[in-house]
KOLLUMBA-684418 format. One record per residue: residue number from 0; residue in one letter; x, y, z of N, C-alpha, C in turn. Coordinates in nm, 4 decimals, padded with zeros to 6 digits. Layout:
BEGIN
  seq  type      n.px      n.py      n.pz     ca.px     ca.py     ca.pz      c.px      c.py      c.pz
  NUM     A         X         Y         Z         X         Y         Z         X         Y         Z
...
REM end
This chain:
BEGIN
  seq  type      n.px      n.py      n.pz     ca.px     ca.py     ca.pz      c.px      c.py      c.pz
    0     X   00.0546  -02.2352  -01.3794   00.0070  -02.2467  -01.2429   00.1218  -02.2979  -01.1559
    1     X   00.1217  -02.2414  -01.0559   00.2371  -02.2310  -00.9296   00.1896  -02.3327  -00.8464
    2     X   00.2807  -02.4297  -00.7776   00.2874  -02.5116  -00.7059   00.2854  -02.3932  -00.5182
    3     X   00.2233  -02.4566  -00.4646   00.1810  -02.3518  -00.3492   00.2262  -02.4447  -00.2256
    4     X   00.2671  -02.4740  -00.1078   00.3731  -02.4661   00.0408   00.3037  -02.3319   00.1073
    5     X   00.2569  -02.4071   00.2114   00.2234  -02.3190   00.3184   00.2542  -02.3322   00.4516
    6     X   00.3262  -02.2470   00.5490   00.4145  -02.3312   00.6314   00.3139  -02.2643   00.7602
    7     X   00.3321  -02.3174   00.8250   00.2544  -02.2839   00.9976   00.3669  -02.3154   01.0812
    8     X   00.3811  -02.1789   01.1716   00.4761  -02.2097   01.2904   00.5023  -02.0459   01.3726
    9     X   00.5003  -02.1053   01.5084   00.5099  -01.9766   01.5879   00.5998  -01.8886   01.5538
   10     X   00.7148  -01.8797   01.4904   00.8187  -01.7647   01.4664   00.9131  -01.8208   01.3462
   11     X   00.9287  -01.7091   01.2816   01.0633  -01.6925   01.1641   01.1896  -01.8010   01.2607
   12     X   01.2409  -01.7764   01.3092   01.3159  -01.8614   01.3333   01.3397  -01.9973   01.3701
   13     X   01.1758  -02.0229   01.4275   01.1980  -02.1547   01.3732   01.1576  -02.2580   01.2990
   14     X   01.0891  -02.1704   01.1878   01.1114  -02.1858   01.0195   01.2083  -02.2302   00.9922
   15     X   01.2924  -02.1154   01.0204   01.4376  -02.0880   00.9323   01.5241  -02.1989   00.9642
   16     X   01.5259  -02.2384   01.1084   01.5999  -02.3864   01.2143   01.5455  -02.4979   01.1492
   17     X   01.4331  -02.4972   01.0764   01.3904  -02.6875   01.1006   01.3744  -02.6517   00.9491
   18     X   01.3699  -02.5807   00.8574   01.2416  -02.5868   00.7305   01.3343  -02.5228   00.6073
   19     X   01.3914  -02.3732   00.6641   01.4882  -02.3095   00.5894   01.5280  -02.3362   00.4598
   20     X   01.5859  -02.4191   00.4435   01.6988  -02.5100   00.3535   01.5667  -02.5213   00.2110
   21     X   01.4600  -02.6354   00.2668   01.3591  -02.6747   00.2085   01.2495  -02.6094   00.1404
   22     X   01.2327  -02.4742   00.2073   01.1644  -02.3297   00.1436   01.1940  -02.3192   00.0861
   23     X   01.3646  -02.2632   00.0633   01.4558  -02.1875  -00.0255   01.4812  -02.3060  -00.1467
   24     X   01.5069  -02.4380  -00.1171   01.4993  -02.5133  -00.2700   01.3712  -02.5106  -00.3325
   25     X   01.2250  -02.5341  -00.2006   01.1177  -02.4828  -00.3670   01.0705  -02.3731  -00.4212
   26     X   01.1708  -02.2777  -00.3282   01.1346  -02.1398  -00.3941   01.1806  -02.1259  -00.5226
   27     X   01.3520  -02.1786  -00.5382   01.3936  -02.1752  -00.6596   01.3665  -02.3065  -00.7210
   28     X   01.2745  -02.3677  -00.7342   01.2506  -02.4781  -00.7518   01.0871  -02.4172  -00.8509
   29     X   01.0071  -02.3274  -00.8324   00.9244  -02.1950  -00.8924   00.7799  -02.2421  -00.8040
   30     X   00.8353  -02.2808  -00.6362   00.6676  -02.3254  -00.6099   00.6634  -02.1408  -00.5084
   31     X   00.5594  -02.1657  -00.4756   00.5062  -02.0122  -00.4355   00.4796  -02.0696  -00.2736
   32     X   00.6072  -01.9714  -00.2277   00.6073  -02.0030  -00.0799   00.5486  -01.9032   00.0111
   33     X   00.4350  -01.9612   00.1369   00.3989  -01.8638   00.1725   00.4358  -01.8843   00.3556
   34     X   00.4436  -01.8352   00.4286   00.4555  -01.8581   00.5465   00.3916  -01.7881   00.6486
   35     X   00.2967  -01.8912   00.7296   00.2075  -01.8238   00.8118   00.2679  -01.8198   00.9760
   36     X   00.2919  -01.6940   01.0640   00.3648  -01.7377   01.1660   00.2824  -01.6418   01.2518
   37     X   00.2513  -01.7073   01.3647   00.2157  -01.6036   01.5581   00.3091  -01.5217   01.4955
   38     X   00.4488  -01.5136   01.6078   00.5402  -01.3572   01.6197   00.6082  -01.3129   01.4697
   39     X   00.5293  -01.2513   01.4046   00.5865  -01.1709   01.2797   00.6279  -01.0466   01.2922
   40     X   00.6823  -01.0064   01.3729   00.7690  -00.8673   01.3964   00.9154  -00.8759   01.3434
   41     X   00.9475  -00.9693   01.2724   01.0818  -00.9921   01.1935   01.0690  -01.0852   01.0875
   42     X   01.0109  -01.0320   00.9712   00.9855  -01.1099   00.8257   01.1188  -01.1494   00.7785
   43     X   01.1730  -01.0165   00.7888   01.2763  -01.0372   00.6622   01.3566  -01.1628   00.6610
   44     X   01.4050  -01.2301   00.7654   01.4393  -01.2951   00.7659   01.4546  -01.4400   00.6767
   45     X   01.2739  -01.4510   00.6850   01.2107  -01.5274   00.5552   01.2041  -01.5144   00.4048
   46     X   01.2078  -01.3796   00.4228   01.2382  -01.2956   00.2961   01.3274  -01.3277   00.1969
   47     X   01.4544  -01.3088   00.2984   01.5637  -01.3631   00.2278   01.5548  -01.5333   00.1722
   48     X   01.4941  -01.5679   00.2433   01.4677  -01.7607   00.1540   01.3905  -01.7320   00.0777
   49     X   01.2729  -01.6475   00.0745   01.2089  -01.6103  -00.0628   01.0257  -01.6274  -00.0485
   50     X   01.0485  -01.6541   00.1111   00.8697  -01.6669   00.1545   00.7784  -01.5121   00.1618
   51     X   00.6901  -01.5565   00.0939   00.6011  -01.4508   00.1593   00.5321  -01.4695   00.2965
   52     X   00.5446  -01.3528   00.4029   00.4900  -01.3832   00.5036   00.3971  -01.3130   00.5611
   53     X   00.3039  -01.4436   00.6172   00.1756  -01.3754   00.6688   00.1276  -01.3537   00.8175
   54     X   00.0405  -01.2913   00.8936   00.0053  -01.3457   01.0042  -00.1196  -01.4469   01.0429
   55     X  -00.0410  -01.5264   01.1153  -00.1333  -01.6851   01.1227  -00.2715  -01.5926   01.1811
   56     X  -00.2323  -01.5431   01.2601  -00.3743  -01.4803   01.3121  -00.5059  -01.4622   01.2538
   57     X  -00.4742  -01.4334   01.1521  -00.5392  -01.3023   01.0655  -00.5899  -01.4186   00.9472
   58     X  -00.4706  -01.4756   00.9352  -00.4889  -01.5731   00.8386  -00.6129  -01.6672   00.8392
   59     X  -00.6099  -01.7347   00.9738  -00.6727  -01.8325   01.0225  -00.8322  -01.7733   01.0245
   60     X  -00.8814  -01.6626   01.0679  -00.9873  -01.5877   01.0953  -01.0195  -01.5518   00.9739
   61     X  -00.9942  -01.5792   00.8334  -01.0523  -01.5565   00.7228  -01.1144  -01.6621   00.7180
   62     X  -01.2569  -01.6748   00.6517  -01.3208  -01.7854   00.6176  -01.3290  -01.8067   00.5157
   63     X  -01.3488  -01.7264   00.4100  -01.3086  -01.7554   00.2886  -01.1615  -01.7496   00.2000
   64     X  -01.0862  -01.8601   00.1295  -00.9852  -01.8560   00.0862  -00.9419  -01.9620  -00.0440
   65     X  -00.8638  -01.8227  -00.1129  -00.9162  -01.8095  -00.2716  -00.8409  -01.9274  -00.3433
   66     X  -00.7241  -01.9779  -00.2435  -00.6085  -02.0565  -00.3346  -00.5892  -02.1589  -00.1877
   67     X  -00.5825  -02.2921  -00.2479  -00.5409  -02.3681  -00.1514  -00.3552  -02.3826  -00.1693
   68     X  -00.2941  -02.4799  -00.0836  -00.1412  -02.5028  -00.1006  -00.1620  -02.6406  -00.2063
   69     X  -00.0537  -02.6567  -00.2390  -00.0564  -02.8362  -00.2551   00.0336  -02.9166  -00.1589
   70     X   00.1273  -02.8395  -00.0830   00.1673  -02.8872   00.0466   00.1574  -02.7640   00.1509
   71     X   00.1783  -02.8640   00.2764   00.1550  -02.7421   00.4485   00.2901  -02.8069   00.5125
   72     X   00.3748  -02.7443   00.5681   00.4288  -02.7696   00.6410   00.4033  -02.6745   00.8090
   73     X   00.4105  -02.7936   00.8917   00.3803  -02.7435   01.0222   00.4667  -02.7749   01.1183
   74     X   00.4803  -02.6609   01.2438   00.5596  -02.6888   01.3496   00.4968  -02.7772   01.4501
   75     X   00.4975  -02.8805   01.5129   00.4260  -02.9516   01.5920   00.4070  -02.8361   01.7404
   76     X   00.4706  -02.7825   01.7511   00.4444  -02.7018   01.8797   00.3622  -02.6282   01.8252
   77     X   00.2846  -02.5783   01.7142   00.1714  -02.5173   01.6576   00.0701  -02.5833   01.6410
   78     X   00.1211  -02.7048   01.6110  -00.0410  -02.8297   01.5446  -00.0694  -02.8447   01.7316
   79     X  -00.0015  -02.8508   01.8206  -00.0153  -02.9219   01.9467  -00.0962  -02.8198   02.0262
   80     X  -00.0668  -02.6805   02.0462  -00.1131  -02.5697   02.0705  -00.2337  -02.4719   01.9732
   81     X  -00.2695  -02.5035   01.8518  -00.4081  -02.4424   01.8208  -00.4836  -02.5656   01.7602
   82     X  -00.5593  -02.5467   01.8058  -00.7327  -02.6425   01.7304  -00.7164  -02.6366   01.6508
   83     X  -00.7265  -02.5109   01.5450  -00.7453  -02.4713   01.4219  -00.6901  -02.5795   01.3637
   84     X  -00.5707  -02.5171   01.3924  -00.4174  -02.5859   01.2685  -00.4409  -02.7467   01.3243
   85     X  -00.4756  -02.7944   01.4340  -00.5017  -02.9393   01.4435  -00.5701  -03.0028   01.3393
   86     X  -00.6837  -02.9115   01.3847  -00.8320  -02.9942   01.2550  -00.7716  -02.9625   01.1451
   87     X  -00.7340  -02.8865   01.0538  -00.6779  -02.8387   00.9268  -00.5786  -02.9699   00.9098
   88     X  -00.4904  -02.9863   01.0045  -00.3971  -03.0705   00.9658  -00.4277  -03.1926   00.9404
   89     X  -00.5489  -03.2380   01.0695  -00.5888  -03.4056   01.0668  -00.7233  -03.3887   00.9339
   90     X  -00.7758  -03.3336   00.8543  -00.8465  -03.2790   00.7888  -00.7640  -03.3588   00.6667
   91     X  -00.6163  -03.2642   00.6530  -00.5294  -03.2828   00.5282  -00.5134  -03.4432   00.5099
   92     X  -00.4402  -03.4844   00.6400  -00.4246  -03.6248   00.6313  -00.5546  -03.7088   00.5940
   93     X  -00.6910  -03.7361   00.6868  -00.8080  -03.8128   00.6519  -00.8497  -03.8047   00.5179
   94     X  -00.8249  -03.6709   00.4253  -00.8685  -03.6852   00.3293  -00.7727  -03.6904   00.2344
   95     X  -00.6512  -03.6728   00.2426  -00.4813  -03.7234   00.1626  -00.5565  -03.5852   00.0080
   96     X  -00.5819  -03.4676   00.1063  -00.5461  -03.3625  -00.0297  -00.4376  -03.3277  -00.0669
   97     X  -00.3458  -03.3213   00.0190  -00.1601  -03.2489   00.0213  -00.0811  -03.3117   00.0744
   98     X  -00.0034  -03.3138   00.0523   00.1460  -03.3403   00.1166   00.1567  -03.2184   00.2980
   99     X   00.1701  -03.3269   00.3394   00.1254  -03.2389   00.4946   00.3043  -03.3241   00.5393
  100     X   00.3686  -03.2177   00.5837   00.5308  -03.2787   00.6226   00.5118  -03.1704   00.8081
  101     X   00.5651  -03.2160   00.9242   00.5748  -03.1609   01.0313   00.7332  -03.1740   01.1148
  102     X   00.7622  -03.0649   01.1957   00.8764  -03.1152   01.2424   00.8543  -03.0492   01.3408
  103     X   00.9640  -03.0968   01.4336   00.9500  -03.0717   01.6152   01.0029  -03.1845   01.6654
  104     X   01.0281  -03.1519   01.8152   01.0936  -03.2600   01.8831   00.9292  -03.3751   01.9307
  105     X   00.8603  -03.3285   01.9511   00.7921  -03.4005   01.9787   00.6451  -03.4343   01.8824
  106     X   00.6293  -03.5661   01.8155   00.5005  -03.5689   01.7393   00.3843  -03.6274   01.7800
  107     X   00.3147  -03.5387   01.7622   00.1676  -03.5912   01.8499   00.1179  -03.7313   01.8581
  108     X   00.0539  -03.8272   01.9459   00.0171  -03.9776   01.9073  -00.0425  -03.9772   01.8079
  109     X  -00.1611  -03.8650   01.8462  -00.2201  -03.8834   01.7086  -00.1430  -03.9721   01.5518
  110     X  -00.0428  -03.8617   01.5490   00.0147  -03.8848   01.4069   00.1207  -03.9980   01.4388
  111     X   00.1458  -04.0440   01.5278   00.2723  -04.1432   01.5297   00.2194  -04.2507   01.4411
  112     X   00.1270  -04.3041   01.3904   00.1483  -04.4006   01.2714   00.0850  -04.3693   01.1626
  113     X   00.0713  -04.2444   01.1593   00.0022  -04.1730   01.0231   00.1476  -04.1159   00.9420
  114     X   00.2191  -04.0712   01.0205   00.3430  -04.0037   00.9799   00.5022  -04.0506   00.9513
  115     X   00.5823  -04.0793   00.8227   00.6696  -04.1384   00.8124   00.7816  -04.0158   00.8723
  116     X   00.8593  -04.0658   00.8294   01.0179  -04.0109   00.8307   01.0841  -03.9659   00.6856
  117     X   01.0782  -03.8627   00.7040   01.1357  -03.8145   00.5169   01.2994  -03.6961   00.5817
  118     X   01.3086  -03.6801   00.4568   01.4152  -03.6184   00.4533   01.4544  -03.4848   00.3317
  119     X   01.5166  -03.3595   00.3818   01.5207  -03.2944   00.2910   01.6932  -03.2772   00.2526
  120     X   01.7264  -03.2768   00.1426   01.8565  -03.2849   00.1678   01.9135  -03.1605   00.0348
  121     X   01.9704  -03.0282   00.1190   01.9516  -02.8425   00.1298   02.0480  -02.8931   00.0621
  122     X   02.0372  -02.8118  -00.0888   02.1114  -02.7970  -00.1880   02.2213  -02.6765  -00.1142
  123     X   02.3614  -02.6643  -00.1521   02.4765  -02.5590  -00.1529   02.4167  -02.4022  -00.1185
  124     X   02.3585  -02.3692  -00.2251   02.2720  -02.2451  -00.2473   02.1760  -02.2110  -00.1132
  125     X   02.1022  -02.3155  -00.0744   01.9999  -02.3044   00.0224   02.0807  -02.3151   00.1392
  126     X   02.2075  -02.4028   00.1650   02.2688  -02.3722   00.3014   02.3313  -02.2440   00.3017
  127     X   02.3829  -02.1544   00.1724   02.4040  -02.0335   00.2187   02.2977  -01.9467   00.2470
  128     X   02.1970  -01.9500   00.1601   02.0584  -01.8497   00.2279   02.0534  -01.8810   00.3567
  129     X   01.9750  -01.9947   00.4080   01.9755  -02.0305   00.5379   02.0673  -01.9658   00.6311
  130     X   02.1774  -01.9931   00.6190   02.3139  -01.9071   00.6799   02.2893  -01.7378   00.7174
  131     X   02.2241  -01.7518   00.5863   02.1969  -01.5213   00.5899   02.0938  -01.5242   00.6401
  132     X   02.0117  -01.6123   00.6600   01.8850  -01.6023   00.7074   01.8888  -01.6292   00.8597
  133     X   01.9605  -01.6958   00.9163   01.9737  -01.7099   01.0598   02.0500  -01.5838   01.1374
  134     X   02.1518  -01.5326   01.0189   02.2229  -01.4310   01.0542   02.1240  -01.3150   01.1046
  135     X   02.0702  -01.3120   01.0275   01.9344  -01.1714   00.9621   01.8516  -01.2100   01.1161
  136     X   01.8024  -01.2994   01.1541   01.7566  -01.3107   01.2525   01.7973  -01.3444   01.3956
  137     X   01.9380  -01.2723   01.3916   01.9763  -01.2948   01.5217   02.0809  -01.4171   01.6090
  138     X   02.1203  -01.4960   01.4981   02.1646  -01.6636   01.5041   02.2814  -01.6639   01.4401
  139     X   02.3651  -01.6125   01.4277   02.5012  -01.6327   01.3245   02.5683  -01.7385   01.3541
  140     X   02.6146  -01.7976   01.4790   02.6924  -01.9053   01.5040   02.5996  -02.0056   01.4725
  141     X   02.4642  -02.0216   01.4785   02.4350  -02.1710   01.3983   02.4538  -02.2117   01.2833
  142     X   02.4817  -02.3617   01.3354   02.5206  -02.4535   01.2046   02.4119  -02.4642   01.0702
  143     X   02.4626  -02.4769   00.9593   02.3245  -02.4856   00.8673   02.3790  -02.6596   00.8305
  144     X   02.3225  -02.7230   00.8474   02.3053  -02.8963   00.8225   02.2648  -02.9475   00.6442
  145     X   02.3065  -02.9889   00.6244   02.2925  -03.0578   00.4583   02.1878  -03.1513   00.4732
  146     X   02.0983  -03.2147   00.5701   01.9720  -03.2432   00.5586   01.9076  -03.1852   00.6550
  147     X   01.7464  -03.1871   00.6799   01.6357  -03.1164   00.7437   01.5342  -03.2289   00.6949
  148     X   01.5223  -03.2629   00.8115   01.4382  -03.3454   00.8649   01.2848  -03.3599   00.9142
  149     X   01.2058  -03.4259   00.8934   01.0523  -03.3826   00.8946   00.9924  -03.5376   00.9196
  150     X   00.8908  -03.5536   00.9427   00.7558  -03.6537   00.9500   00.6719  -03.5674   00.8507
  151     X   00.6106  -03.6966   00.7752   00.5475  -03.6732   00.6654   00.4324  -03.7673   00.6713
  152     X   00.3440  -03.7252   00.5577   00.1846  -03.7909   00.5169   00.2521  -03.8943   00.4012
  153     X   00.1446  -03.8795   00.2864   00.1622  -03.9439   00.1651   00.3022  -03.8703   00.0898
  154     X   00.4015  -03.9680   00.0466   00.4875  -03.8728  -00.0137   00.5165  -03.9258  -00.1625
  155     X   00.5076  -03.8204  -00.2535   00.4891  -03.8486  -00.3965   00.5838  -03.9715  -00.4381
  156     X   00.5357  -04.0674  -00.5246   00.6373  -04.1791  -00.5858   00.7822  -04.0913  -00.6625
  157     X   00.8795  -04.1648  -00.6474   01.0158  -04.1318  -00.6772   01.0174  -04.0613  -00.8334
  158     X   00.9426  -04.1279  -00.9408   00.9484  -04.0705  -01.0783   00.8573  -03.8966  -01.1015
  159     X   00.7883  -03.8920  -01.0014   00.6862  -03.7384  -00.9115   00.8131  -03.6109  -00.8640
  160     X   00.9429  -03.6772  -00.8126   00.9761  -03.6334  -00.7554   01.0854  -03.5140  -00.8106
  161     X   01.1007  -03.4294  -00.7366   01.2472  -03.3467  -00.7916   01.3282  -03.3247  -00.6644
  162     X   01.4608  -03.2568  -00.7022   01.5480  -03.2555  -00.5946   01.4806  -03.1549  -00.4722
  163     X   01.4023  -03.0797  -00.4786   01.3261  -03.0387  -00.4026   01.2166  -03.0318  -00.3130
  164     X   01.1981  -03.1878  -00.3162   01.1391  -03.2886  -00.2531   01.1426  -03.3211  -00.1409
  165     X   01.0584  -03.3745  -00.0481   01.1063  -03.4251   00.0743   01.0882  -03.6224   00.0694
  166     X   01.1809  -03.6466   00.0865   01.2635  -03.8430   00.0408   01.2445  -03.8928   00.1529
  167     X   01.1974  -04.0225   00.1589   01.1097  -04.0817   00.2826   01.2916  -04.1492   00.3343
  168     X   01.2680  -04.1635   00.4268   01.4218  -04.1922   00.4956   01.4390  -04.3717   00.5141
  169     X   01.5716  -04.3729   00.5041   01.5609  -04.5377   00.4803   01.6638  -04.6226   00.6076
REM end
């Protein structure tokens, strides 16, 4: 059984900007990445990190669903802008089923003392995907960064953990 990441956010790219790095280590890491995004008129991009991608749309409007994640990662300009993904998210947290990690410039009050500060820190391998992956989507001169950064829920104790982890920041 596959460890499951489900990411929410308006577009592949800015996945690929805030999250990238962190996909691509638990992809090869053997968790089963899926990515739910609004503008999906350019997958591949994700592709190349190794996500399967879906449309949030479509997604969201199913009521029945067969496999949960064991983590969600979300764009706050998505949790801030749909209900859905709000309740889903404050849902995850009240009841501490998953590892719920978010990034964006701005984090909702809501979560300002629900949510720590973690850190992902993009193995060699994942800053070159990332790299082809920004390329692939239009971005070649951006920088790919050796950490990626997030607000987080409950985050697994250190002996739980693997390098593919997201590490509460100190």
């Amino acid at each position: 059984m596959r460890y499951r990441l489900a990411v929410v956010a308006p577009s592949a790219v800015d996945v690929i900007r805030h999250a990238g790095g962190w996909l691509f280590d638990r992809t090869t890491a053997g968790w089963e990445v899926t990515v739910l995004v609004t503008d999906h008129s350019d997958v591949r991009p994700l592709r190349i990190l190794g996500a399967t991608v879906l449309d949030l749309e479509q997604s969201l409007a199913t009521s029945v669903h067969d496999t949960w994640p064991n983590a969600v990662a979300v764009a706050s300009e998505t949790y801030m802008s749909d209900s859905r993904v709000r309740e889903g998210v404050l849902d995850c947290f009240d009841r501490g089923l998953m590892e719920v990690a978010m990034w964006g410039d701005v984090i909702p009050p809501e979560l300002e003392h629900r949510a720590g500060t973690a850190h992902h820190r993009v193995s060699v391998a994942a800053r070159a995907f990332k790299a082809c992956a920004l390329n692939a989507a239009g971005h070649p001169a951006e920088s790919v960064e050796s950490t990626e950064a997030f607000r987080v829920g409950e985050i697994p104790p250190p002996i739980y953990r693997s390098d593919a982890d997201l590490v509460p920041a100190t």
